[in-house]
VEXVOKE-738001 format. One record per residue (C-alpha): x, y, z. Coordinates in steps of 0.2 Angstrom, whole numbers, padded with zeros to 4 digits, always signed. Example, Ala and Ser with C-alpha at 12.3 -4.5 7.8 and 13.67 -1.06 7.14 Angstrom:
residues 2
+0062-0022+0039/+0068-0005+0036/
***
This chain:
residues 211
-0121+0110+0215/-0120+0104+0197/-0101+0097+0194/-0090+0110+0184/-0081+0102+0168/-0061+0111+0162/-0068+0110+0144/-0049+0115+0139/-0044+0100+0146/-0057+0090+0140/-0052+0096+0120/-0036+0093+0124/-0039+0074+0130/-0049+0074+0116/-0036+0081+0104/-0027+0064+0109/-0036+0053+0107/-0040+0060+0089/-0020+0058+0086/-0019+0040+0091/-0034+0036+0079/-0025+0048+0065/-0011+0037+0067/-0019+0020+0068/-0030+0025+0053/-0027+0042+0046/-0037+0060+0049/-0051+0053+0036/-0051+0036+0047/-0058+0046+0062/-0075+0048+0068/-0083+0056+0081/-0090+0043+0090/-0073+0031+0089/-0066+0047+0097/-0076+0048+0111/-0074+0030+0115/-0053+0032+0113/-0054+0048+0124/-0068+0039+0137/-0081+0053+0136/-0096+0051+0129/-0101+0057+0111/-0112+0069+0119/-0096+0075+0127/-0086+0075+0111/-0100+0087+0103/-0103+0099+0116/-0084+0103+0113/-0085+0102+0093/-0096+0107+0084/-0091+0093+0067/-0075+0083+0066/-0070+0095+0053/-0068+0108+0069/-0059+0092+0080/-0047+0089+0067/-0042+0106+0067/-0039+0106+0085/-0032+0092+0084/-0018+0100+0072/-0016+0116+0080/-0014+0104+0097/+0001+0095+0090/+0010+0108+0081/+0008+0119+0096/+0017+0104+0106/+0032+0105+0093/+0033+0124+0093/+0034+0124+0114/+0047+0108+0116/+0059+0118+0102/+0058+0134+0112/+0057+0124+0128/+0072+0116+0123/+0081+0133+0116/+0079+0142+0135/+0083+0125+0145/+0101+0135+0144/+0101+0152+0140/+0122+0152+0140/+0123+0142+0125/+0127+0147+0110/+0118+0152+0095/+0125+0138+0087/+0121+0127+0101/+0102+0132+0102/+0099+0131+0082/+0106+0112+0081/+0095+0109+0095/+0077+0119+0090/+0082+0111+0073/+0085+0092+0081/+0068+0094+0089/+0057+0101+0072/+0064+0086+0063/+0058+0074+0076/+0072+0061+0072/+0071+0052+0090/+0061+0038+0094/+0050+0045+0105/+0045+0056+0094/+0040+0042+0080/+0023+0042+0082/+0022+0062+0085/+0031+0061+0067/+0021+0048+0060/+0005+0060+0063/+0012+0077+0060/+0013+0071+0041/-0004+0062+0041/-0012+0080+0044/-0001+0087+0033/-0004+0073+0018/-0025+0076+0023/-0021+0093+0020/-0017+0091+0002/-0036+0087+0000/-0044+0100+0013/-0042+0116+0014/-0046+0121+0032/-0032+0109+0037/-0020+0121+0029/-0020+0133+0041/-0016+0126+0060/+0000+0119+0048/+0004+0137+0041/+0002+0143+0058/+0014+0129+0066/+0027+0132+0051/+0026+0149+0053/+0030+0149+0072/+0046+0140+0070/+0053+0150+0055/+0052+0164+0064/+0061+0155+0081/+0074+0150+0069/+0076+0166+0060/+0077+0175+0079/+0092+0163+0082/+0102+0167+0066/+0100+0185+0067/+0105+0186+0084/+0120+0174+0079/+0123+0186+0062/+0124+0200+0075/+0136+0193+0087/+0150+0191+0071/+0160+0208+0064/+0155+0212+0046/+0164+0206+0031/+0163+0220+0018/+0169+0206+0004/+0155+0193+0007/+0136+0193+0004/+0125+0195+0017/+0115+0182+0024/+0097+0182+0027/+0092+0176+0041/+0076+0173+0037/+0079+0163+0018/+0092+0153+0030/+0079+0149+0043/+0068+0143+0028/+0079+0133+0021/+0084+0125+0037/+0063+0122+0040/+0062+0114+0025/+0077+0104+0027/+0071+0095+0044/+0054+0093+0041/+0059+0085+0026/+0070+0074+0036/+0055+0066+0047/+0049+0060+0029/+0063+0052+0025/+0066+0043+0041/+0048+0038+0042/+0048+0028+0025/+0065+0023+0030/+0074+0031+0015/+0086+0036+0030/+0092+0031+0049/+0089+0043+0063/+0107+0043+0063/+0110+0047+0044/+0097+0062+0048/+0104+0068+0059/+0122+0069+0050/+0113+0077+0034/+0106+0089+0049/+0123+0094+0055/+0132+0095+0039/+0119+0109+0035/+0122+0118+0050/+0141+0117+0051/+0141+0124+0031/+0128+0137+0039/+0141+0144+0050/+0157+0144+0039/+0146+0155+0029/+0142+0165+0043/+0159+0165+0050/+0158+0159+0068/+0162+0142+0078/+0154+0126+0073/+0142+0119+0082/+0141+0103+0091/+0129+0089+0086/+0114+0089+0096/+0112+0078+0110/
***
């Protein structure tokens, strides 16, 4: 009986061993055959399950940015008493991947997103990846906004321009801790400091740092 192959797993094993290359070398650095050899299949293997390495690449991105989006919202129902507060410092602590464990996840999250700049088909596993977690971080804000009485003498706030900003705000973070512009730590301030100012405009309780 001919041996039955989890090509799922296979891509994703694949998938890894193109993110170690992408981070020893960048995503133009990576070949197929160097893939096959890091992910100990053989090439024939590593074509039956993509078709270029344009299409592994691709994978490849989706795979990571699928791994962020699940951790954050791993990490959001790991305790569904806290806070809205509580929750938001902690999906935000995780999209800004300031620990050191998560150096190297960091490290080739912008390699794709600088290969991007020059090829277009990249774009869209990243927009896909942002998309998901703007729209986790706008979910928490709104159900935060909800939770506090309405002051007719301020302006509204939108959840979702606040759920941008904050996106923007920790991915730009991992850059600057990457080139070493800032510490872990000092991210993480900058981090907090954004989120405490976030709920004095919203009018509820601070939030602890993440931890």
């Amino acid at each position: 009986m001919p041996k039955q192959v989890d090509y799922e797993s296979r891509r994703r094993r694949i998938a890894e061993a193109v993110c170690l290359l992408a981070d020893e070398h960048g995503p133009e650095g990576v070949s197929m055959r160097d893939v096959a050899a890091r992910a100990q299949v053989s090439l024939g293997a590593v074509q039956r399950c993509f078709r270029s390495k344009e299409e592994m690449l691709l994978f490849a991105v989706d795979h990571v940015g699928g791994r962020i989006t699940q951790r954050v919202r791993n990490r959001v129902a790991a305790s569904p008493a806290q806070s809205a507060a509580t929750a938001l410092g902690h999906a935000a602590d995780e999209i800004a991947l300031l620990r050191e464990e998560h150096r190297a996840e960091a490290r080739i999250w912008l390699a794709f997103v600088a290969q991007a700049a020059v090829s277009e088909p990249l774009t869209g596993p990243l927009r896909t990846s942002y998309a998901a977690l703007q729209d986790l971080l706008t979910r928490l804000i709104a159900e935060a906004t909800e939770s506090v009485p309405a002051d007719e003498d301020a302006a509204p706030l939108d959840p979702q321009r606040e759920a941008r900003a904050l996106l923007a705000l920790a991915d730009g973070l991992t850059t600057h801790v990457l080139v070493g512009h800032l510490t872990a730590e000092g991210a993480e301030e900058v981090l907090h400091a954004h989120l405490v100012g976030l709920w004095e405009r919203l009018g509820t309780a601070r939030p602890g740092k993440a931890v």
